[in-house]
PLY file of the C-alpha trace (Angstrom):
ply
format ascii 1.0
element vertex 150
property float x
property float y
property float z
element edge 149
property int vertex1
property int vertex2
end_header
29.69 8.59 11.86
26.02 7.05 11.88
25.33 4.05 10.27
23.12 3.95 7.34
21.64 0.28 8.26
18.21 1.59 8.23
18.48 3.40 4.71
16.36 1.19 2.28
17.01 2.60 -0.86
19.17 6.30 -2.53
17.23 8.72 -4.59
19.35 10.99 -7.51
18.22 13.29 -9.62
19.75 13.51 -13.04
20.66 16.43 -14.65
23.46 18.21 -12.32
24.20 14.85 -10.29
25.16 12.62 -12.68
25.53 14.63 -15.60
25.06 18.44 -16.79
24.01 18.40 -20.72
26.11 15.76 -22.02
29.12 15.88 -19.54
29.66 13.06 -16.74
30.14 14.40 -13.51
33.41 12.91 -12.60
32.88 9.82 -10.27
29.28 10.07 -10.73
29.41 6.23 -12.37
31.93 4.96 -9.89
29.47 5.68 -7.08
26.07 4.62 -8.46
28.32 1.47 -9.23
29.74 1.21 -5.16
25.95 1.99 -3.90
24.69 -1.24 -5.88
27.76 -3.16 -4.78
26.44 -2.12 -0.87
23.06 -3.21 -1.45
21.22 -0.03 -1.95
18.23 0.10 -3.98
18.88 3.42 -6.80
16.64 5.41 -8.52
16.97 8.15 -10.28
14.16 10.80 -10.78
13.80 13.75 -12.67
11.55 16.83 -13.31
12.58 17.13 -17.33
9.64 17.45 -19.76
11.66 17.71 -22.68
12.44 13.24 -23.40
10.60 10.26 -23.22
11.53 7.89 -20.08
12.96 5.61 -22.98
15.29 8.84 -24.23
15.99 9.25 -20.66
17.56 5.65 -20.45
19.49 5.52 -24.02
21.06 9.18 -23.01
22.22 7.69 -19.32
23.36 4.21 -21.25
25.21 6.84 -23.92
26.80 8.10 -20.91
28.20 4.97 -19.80
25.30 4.80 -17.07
23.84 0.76 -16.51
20.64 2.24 -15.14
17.39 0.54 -16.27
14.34 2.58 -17.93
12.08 0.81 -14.85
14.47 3.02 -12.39
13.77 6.16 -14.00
10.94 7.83 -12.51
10.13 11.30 -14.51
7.68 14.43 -14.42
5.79 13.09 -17.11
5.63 9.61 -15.99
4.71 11.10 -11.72
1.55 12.56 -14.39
0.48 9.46 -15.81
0.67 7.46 -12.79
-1.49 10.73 -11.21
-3.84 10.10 -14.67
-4.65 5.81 -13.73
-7.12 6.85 -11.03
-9.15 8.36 -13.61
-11.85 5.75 -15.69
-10.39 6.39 -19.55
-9.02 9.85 -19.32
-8.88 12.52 -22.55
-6.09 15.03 -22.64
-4.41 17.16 -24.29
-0.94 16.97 -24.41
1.39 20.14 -24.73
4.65 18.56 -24.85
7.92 17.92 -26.67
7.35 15.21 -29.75
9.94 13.11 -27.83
7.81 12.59 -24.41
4.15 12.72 -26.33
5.29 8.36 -26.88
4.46 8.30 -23.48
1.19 9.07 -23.62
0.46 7.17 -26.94
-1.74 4.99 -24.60
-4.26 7.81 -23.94
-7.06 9.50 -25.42
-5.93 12.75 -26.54
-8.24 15.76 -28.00
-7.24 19.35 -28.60
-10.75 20.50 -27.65
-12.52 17.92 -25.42
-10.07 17.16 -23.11
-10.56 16.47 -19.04
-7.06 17.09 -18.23
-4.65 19.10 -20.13
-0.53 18.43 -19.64
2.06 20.81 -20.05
5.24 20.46 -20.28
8.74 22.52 -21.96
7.79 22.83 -25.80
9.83 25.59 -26.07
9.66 27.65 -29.81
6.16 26.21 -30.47
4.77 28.42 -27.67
2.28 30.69 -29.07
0.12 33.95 -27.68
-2.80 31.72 -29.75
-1.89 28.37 -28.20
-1.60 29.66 -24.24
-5.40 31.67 -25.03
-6.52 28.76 -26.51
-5.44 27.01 -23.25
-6.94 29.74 -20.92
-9.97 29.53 -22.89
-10.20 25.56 -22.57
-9.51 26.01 -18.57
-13.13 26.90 -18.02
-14.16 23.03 -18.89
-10.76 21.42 -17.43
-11.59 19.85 -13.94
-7.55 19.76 -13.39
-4.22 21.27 -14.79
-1.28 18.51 -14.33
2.13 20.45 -15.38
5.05 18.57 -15.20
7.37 21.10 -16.05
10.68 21.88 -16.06
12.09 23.72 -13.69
15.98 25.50 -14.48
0 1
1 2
2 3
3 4
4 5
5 6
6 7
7 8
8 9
9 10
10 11
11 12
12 13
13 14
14 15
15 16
16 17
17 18
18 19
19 20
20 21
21 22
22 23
23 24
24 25
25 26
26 27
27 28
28 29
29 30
30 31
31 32
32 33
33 34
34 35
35 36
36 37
37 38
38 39
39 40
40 41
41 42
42 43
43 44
44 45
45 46
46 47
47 48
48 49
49 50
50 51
51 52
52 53
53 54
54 55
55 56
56 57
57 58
58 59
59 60
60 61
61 62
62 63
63 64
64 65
65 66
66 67
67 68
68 69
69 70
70 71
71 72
72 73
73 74
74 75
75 76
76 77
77 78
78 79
79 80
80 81
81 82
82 83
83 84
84 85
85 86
86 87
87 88
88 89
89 90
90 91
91 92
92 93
93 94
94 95
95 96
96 97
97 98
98 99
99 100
100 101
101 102
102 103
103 104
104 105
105 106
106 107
107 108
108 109
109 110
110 111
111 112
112 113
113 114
114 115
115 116
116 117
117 118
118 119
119 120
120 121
121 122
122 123
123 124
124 125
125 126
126 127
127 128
128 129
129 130
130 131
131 132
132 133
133 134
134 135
135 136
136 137
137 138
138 139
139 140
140 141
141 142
142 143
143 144
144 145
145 146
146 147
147 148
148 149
């Protein structure tokens, strides 16, 4: 077998690796905790729209996960760090309540907006919200969706 000297650091995605909804995948703890114990650097990214990097954390901690917010790397959060080589940014943000805390830092307007971000808001999708998107398009220079993906 090869050696995995030259292996830095283990990406895992979230949902269906470690867990599936709120169910453990059996020995998923065990070996994120014998990875550490080898010296691996872990992160752990995801494409969900749906919670906040914070919610993210406090579900995997629920879960009996010891995995630090600052090793979560999200959709959302990929979109923000895509949003700081922009000067001051407005957008509008078509996301769940839960994830919109992330963006509490940034200019947001409903009708002036230079980028608009889309993620899963499932029920509140409306034929008048997604024309009132398609209408806004016209004056958007980009479209950032982070969405989810099933």
């Amino acid at each position: 077998m090869q050696k995995l000297s030259h292996i830095r650091g283990i990406l895992f995605d979230l949902d269906g690796v470690l867990y599936i909804g709120n169910q453990v995948i059996d020995g998923a703890r065990e070996t994120i905790q014998e990875i550490r114990q080898r010296g691996f650097i872990c992160r752990f990214i995801t494409n969900t729209s749906t919670l906040s990097r914070h919610s993210l954390q406090q579900k995997l901690k629920d879960l009996g996960f010891n995995i630090t917010e600052s090793e979560i790397l999200s959709a959302p959060q990929a979109t923000q760090v895509y949003l700081q080589q922009f000067d001051d940014p407005v957008c509008r943000l078509l996301l769940a309540d839960d994830v919109k805390q992330d963006f509490q830092h940034l200019k947001q307007s409903d009708q002036q907006a230079d980028f608009i971000i889309i993620g899963d808001i499932g029920e509140k999708w409306s034929y008048s919200l997604l024309n009132s998107v398609f209408n806004q398009l016209g004056a958007v220079a980009v479209l950032k969706i982070p969405l989810e993906i099933q």
